[in-house]
C-alpha atoms as one frame of an Amber mdcrd trajectory, in Angstrom:
protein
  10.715 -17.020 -28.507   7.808 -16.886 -26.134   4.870 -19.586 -26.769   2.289
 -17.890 -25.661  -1.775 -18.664 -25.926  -4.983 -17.690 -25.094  -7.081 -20.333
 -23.988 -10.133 -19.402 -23.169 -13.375 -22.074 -23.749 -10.707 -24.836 -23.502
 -11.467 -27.431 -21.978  -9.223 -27.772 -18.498  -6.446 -30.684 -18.186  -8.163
 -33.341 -16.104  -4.718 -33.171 -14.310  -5.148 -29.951 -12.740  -3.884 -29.334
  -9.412  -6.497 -29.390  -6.637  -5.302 -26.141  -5.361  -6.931 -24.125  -8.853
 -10.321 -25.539  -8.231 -12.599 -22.693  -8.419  -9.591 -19.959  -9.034 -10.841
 -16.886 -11.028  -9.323 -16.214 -14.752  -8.738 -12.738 -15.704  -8.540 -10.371
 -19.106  -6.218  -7.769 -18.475  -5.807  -4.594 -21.232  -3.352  -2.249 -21.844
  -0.479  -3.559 -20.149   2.490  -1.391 -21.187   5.195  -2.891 -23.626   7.713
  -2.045 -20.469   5.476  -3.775 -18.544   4.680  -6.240 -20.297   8.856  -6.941
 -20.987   9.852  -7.005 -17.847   7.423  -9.792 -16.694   8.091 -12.037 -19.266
  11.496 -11.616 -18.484  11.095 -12.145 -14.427   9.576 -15.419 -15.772  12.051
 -16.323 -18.048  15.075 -16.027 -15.342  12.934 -17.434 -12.738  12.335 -20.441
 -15.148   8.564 -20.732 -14.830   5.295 -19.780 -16.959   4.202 -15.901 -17.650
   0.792 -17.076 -15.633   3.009 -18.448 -12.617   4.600 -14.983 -12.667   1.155
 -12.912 -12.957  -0.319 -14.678 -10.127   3.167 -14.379  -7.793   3.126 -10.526
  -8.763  -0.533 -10.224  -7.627  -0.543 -12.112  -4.631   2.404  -9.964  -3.800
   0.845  -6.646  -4.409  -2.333  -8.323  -2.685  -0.266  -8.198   0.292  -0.878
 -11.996   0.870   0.714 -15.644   0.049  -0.052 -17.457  -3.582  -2.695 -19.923
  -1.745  -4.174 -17.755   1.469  -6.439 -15.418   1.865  -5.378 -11.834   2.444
  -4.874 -10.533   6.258  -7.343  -7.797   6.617  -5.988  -4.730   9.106  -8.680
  -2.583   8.426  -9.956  -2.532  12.208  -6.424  -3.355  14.123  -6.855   0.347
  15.574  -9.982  -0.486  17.270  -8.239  -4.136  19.149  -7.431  -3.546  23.024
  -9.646  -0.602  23.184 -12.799  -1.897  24.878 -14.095   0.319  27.642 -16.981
  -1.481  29.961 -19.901   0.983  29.500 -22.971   0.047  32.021 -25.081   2.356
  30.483 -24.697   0.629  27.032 -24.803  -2.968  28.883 -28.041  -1.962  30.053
 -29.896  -0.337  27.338 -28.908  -3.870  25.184 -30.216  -6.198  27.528 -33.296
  -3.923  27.774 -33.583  -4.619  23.729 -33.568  -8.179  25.049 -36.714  -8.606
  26.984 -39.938 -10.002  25.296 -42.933  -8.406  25.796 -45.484 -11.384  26.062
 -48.211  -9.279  25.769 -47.050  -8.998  22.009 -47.129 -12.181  21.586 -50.684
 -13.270  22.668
C-alpha cells in the first residue's frame, strides 16, 4: 500500500537538501488512473518516492538533467551564419555619434 500525502502549508524539514532551495511545488489535475498506475509503479521498482519519479519524468520530457537548466536550441540555425555587411557596420556606428549640440 502506497503512503501517500499532501503536504502543503507544512512546515519544510530543516534537513532539506541544499539543492531544493527555491524549487517550485506543483498541483497537477486529472492525471489518468493509467497514468497515474504506471508511475507509481516506475517508482515502486525503481525503489524511490512518487515525487523522485515526477520530477525524473519531467526533467526528462524537459529535455534536460534533474539539477540543470534546460539547453535552449531555439537559434542553433542562425550560429556560423554571420555575413560582414559594411553598409549595416556603418549605419550603427552612425547611431553612435553624439550630437553635442543636443547636449548644450
Amino acid at each position: 500500500m502506497h503512503n501517500i500525502a499532501y503536504n502543503v502549508g507544512m512546515k519544510k524539514n530543516a534537513n532539506t537538501d541544499a539543492a531544493l532551495k527555491g524549487a517550485t511545488q506543483f498541483t497537477v489535475r486529472n492525471v489518468p488512473e493509467h497514468v497515474a498506475r504506471a508511475l507509481r509503479r516506475k517508482a515502486e521498482e525503481s525503489n524511490q518516492s512518487l515525487n523522485k519519479t515526477l520530477i525524473e519524468a519531467l526533467a526528462r520530457q524537459a529535455g534536460t538533467e534533474e539539477g540543470e537548466e534546460p539547453a535552449f536550441h531555439d537559434l542553433d540555425h542562425l550560429a556560423g551564419k554571420w555575413e560582414e555587411d559594411p553598409e549595416f557596420d556603418e549605419a550603427i556606428a552612425a547611431q553612435d555619434k553624439v550630437d553635442e549640440s543636443l547636449w548644450k
